[in-house]
N, CA, C and O atoms as a GROMACS GRO file, in nm:
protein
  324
    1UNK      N    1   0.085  -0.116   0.000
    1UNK     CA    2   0.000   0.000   0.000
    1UNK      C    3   0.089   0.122   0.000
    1UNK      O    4   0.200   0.123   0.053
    2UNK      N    5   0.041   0.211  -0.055
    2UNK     CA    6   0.117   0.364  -0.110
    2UNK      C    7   0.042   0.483  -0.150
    2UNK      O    8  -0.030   0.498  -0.249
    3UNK      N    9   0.074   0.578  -0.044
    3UNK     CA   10   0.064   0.712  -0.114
    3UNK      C   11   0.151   0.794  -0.169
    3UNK      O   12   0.269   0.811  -0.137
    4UNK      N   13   0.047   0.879  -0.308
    4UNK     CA   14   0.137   0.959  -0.356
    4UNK      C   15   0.096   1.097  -0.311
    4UNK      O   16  -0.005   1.121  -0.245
    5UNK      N   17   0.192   1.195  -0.356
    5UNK     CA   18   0.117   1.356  -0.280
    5UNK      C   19   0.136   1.425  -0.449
    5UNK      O   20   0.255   1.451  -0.464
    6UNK      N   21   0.075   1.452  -0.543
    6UNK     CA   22   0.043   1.554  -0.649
    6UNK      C   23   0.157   1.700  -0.596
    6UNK      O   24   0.111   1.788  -0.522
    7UNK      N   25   0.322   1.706  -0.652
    7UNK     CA   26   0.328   1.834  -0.550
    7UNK      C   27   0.299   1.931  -0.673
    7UNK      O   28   0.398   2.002  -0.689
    8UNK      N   29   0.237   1.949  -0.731
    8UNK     CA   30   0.161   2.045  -0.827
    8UNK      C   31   0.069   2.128  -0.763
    8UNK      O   32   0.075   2.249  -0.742
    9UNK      N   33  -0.058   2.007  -0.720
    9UNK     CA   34  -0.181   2.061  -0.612
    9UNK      C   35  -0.206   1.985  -0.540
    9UNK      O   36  -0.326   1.973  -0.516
   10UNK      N   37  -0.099   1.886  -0.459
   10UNK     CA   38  -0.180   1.846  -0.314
   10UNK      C   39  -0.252   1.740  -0.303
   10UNK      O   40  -0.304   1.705  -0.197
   11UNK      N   41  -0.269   1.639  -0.480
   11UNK     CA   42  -0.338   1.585  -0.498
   11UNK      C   43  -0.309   1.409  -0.419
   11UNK      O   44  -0.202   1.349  -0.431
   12UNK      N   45  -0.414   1.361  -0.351
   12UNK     CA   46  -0.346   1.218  -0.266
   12UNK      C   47  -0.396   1.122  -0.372
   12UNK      O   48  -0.499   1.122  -0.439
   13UNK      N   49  -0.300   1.047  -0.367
   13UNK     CA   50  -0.354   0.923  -0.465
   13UNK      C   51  -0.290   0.808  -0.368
   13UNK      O   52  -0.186   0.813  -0.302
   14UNK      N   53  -0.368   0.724  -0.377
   14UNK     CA   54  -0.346   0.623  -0.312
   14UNK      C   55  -0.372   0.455  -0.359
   14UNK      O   56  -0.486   0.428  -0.397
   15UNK      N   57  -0.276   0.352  -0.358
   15UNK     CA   58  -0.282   0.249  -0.454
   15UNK      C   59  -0.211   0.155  -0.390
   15UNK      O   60  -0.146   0.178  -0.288
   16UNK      N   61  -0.220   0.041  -0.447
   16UNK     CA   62  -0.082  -0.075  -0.400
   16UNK      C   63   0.008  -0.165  -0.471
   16UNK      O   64  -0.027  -0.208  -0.581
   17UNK      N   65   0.123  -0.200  -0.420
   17UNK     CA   66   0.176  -0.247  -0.499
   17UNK      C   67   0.298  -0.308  -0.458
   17UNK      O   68   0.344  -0.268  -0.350
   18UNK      N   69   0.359  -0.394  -0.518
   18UNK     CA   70   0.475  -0.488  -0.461
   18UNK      C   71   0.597  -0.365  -0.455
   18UNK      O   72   0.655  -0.353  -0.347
   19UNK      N   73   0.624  -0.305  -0.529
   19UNK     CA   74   0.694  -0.237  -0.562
   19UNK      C   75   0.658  -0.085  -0.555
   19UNK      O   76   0.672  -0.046  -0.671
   20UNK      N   77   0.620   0.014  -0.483
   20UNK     CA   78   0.569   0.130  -0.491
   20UNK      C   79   0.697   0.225  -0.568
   20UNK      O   80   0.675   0.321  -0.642
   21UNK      N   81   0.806   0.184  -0.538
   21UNK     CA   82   0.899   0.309  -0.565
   21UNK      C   83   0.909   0.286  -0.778
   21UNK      O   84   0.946   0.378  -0.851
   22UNK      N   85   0.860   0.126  -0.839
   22UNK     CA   86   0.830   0.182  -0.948
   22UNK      C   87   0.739   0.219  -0.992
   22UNK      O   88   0.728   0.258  -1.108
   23UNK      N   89   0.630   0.214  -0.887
   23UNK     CA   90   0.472   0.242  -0.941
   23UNK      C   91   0.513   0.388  -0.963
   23UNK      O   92   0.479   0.456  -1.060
   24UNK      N   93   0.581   0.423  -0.874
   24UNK     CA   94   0.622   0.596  -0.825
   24UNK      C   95   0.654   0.670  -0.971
   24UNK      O   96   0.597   0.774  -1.005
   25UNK      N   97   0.761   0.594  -1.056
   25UNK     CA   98   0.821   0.626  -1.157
   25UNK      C   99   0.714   0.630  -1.284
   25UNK      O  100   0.697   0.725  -1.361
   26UNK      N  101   0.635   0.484  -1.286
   26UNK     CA  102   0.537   0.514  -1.378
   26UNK      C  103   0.408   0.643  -1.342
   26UNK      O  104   0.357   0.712  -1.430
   27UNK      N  105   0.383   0.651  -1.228
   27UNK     CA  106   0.321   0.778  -1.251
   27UNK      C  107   0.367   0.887  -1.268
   27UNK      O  108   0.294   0.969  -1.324
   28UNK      N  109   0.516   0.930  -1.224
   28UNK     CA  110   0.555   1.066  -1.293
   28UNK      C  111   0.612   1.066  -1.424
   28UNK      O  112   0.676   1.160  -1.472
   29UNK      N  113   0.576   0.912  -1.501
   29UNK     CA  114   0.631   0.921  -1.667
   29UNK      C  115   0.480   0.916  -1.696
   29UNK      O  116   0.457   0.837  -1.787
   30UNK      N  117   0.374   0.974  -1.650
   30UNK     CA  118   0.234   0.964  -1.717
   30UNK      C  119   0.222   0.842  -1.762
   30UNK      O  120   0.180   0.851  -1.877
   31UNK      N  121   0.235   0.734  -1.732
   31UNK     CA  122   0.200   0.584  -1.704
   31UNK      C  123   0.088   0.551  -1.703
   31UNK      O  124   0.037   0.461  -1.770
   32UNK      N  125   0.024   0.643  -1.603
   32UNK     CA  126  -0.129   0.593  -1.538
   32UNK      C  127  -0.226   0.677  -1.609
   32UNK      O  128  -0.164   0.770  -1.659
   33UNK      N  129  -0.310   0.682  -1.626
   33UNK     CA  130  -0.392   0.755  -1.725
   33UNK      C  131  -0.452   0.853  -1.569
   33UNK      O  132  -0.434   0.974  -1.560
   34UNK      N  133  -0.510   0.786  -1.478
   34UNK     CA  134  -0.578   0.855  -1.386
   34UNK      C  135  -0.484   0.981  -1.287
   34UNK      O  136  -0.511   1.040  -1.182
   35UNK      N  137  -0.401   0.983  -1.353
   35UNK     CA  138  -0.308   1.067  -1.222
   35UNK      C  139  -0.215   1.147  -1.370
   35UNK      O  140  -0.152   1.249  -1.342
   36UNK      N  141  -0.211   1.111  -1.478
   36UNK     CA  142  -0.117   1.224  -1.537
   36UNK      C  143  -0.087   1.377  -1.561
   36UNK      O  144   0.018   1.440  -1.574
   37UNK      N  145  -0.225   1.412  -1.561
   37UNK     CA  146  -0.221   1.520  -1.496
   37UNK      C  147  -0.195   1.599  -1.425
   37UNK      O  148  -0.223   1.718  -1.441
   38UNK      N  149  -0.135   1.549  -1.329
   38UNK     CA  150  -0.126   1.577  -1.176
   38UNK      C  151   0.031   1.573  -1.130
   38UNK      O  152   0.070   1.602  -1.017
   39UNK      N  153   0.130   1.525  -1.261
   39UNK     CA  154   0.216   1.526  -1.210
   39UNK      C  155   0.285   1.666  -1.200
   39UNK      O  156   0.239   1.776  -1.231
   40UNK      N  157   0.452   1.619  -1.131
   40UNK     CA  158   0.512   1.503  -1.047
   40UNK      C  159   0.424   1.483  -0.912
   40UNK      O  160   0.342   1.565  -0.868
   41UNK      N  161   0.458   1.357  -0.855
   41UNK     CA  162   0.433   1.289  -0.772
   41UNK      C  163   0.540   1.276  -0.665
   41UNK      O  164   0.646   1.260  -0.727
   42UNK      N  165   0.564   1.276  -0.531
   42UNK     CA  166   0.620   1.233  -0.418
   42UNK      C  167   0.546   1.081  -0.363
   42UNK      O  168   0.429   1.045  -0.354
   43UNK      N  169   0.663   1.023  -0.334
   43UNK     CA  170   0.584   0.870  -0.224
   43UNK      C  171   0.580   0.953  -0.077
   43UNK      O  172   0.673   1.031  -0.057
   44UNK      N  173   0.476   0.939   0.029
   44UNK     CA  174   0.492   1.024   0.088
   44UNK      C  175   0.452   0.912   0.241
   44UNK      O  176   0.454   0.935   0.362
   45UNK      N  177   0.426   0.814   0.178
   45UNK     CA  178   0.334   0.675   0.294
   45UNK      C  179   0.374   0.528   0.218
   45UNK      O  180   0.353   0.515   0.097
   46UNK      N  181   0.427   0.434   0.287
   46UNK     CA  182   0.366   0.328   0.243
   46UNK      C  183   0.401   0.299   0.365
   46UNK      O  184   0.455   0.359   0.458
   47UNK      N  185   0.325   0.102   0.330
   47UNK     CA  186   0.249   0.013   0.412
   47UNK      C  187   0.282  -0.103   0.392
   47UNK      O  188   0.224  -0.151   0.295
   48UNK      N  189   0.389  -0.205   0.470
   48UNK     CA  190   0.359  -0.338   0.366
   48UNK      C  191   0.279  -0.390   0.461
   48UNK      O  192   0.262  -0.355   0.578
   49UNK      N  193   0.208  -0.519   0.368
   49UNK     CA  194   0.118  -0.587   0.483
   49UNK      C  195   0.165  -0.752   0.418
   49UNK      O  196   0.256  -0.765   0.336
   50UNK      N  197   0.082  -0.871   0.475
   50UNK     CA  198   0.152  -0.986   0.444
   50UNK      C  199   0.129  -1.029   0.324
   50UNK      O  200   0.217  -1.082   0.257
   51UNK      N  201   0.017  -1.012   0.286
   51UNK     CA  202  -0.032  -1.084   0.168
   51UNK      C  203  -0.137  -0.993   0.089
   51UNK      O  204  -0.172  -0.893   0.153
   52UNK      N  205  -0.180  -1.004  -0.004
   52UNK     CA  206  -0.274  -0.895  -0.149
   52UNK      C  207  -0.392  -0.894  -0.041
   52UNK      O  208  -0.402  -0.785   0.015
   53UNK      N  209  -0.454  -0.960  -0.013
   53UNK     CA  210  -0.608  -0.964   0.006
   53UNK      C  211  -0.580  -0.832   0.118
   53UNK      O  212  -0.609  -0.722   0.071
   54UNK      N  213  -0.519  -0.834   0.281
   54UNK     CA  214  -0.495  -0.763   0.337
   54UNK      C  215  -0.409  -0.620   0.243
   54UNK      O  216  -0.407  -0.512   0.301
   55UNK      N  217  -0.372  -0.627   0.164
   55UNK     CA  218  -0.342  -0.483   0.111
   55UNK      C  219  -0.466  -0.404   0.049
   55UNK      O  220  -0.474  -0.281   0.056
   56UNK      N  221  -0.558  -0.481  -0.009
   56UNK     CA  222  -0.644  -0.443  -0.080
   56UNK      C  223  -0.738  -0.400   0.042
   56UNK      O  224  -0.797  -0.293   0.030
   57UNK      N  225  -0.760  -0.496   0.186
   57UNK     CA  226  -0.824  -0.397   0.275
   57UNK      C  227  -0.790  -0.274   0.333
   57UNK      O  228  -0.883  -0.196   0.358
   58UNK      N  229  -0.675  -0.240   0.360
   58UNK     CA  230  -0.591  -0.138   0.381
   58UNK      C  231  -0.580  -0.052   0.261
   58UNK      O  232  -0.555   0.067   0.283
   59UNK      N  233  -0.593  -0.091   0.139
   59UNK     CA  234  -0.589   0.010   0.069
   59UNK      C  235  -0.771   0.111   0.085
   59UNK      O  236  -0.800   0.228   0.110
   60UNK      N  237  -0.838   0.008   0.058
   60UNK     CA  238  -0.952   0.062   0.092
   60UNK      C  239  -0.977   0.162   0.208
   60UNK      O  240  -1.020   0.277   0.213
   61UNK      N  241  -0.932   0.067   0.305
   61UNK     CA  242  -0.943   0.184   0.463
   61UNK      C  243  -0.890   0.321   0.396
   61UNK      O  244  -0.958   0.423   0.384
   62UNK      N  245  -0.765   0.305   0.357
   62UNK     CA  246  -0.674   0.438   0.312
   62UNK      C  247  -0.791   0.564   0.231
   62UNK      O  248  -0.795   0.687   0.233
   63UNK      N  249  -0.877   0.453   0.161
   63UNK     CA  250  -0.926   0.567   0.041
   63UNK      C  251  -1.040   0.632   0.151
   63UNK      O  252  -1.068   0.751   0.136
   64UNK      N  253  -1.081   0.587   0.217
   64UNK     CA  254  -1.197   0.613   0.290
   64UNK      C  255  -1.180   0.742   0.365
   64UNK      O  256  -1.069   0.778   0.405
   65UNK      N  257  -1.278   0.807   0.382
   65UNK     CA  258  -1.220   0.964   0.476
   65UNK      C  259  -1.188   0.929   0.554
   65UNK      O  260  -1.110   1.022   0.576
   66UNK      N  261  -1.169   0.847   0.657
   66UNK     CA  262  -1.088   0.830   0.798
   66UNK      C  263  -0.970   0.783   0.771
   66UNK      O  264  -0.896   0.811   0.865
   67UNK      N  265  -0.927   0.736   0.704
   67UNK     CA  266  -0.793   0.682   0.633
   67UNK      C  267  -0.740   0.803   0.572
   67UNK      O  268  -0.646   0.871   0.613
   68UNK      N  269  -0.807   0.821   0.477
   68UNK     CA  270  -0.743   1.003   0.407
   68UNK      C  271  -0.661   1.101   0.525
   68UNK      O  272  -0.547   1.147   0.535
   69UNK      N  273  -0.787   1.105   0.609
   69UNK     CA  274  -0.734   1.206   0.707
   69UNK      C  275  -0.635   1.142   0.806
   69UNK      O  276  -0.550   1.217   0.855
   70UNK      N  277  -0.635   0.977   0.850
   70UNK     CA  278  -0.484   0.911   0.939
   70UNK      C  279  -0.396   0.978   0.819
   70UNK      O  280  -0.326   1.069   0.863
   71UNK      N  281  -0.382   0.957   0.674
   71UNK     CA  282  -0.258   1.009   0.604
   71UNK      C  283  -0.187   1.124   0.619
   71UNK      O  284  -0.068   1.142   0.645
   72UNK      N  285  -0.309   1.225   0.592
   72UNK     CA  286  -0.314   1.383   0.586
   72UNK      C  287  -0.217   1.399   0.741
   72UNK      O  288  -0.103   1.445   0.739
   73UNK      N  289  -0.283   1.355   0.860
   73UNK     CA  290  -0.223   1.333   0.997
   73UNK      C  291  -0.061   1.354   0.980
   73UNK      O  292   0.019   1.439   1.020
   74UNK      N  293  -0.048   1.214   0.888
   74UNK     CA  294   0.049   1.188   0.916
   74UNK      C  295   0.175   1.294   0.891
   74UNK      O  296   0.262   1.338   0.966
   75UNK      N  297   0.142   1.318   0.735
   75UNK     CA  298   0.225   1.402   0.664
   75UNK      C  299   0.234   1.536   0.735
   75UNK      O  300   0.340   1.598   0.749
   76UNK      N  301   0.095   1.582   0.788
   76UNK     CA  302   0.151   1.695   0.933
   76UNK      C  303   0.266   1.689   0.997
   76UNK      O  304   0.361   1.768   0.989
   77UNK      N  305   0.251   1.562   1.083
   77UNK     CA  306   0.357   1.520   1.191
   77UNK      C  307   0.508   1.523   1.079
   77UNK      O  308   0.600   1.588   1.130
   78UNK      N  309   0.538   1.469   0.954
   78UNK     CA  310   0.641   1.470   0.920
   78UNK      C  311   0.658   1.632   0.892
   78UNK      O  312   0.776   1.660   0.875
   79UNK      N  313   0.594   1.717   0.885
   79UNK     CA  314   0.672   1.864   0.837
   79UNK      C  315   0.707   1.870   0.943
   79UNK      O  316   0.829   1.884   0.954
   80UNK      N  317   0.630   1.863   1.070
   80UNK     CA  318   0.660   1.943   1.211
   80UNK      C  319   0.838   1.913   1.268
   80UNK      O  320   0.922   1.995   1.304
   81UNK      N  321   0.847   1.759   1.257
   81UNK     CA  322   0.923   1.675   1.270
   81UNK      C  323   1.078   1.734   1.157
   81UNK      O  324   1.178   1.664   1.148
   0.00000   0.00000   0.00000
Protein backbone atom coordinates (compact mmCIF):
# COMPACT_ATOMS: atom_id res chain seq x y z
CA UNK A 1 0.00 0.00 0.00
CA UNK A 2 1.17 3.63 -1.10
CA UNK A 3 0.64 7.12 -1.14
CA UNK A 4 1.37 9.59 -3.56
CA UNK A 5 1.17 13.56 -2.81
CA UNK A 6 0.43 15.54 -6.49
CA UNK A 7 3.28 18.34 -5.50
CA UNK A 8 1.61 20.45 -8.27
CA UNK A 9 -1.81 20.61 -6.12
CA UNK A 10 -1.80 18.46 -3.14
CA UNK A 11 -3.38 15.85 -4.98
CA UNK A 12 -3.46 12.18 -2.66
CA UNK A 13 -3.54 9.23 -4.65
CA UNK A 14 -3.46 6.23 -3.12
CA UNK A 15 -2.82 2.49 -4.54
CA UNK A 16 -0.82 -0.75 -4.00
CA UNK A 17 1.76 -2.47 -4.99
CA UNK A 18 4.75 -4.88 -4.61
CA UNK A 19 6.94 -2.37 -5.62
CA UNK A 20 5.69 1.30 -4.91
CA UNK A 21 8.99 3.09 -5.65
CA UNK A 22 8.30 1.82 -9.48
CA UNK A 23 4.72 2.42 -9.41
CA UNK A 24 6.22 5.96 -8.25
CA UNK A 25 8.21 6.26 -11.57
CA UNK A 26 5.37 5.14 -13.78
CA UNK A 27 3.21 7.78 -12.51
CA UNK A 28 5.55 10.66 -12.93
CA UNK A 29 6.31 9.21 -16.67
CA UNK A 30 2.34 9.65 -17.17
CA UNK A 31 2.00 5.84 -17.04
CA UNK A 32 -1.29 5.93 -15.39
CA UNK A 33 -3.92 7.55 -17.25
CA UNK A 34 -5.78 8.55 -13.86
CA UNK A 35 -3.08 10.67 -12.22
CA UNK A 36 -1.17 12.24 -15.37
CA UNK A 37 -2.21 15.20 -14.96
CA UNK A 38 -1.26 15.77 -11.76
CA UNK A 39 2.16 15.26 -12.10
CA UNK A 40 5.12 15.03 -10.47
CA UNK A 41 4.33 12.89 -7.72
CA UNK A 42 6.20 12.33 -4.18
CA UNK A 43 5.84 8.70 -2.24
CA UNK A 44 4.92 10.24 0.89
CA UNK A 45 3.34 6.75 2.95
CA UNK A 46 3.66 3.28 2.43
CA UNK A 47 2.49 0.13 4.12
CA UNK A 48 3.59 -3.38 3.66
CA UNK A 49 1.18 -5.87 4.82
CA UNK A 50 1.52 -9.86 4.44
CA UNK A 51 -0.32 -10.84 1.68
CA UNK A 52 -2.74 -8.95 -1.49
CA UNK A 53 -6.08 -9.64 0.06
CA UNK A 54 -4.95 -7.63 3.37
CA UNK A 55 -3.41 -4.83 1.11
CA UNK A 56 -6.44 -4.43 -0.80
CA UNK A 57 -8.24 -3.97 2.75
CA UNK A 58 -5.91 -1.38 3.81
CA UNK A 59 -5.89 0.10 0.69
CA UNK A 60 -9.52 0.62 0.92
CA UNK A 61 -9.43 1.83 4.63
CA UNK A 62 -6.74 4.38 3.12
CA UNK A 63 -9.26 5.67 0.41
CA UNK A 64 -11.97 6.13 2.90
CA UNK A 65 -12.20 9.64 4.76
CA UNK A 66 -10.88 8.30 7.97
CA UNK A 67 -7.93 6.82 6.33
CA UNK A 68 -7.43 10.03 4.07
CA UNK A 69 -7.34 12.06 7.07
CA UNK A 70 -4.84 9.11 9.39
CA UNK A 71 -2.57 10.09 6.04
CA UNK A 72 -3.14 13.83 5.86
CA UNK A 73 -2.23 13.33 9.97
CA UNK A 74 0.49 11.88 9.16
CA UNK A 75 2.25 14.02 6.64
CA UNK A 76 1.51 16.95 9.33
CA UNK A 77 3.57 15.20 11.91
CA UNK A 78 6.41 14.70 9.20
CA UNK A 79 6.72 18.64 8.37
CA UNK A 80 6.60 19.43 12.11
CA UNK A 81 9.23 16.75 12.70
Amino acid sequence: MYALRSTKDEFLYIGMSEDPQKRLKHHNLGMTQSTKNRRPFELIFTEQVKDREKAREREKYYKSGCGRELIKEKIRNMKLA
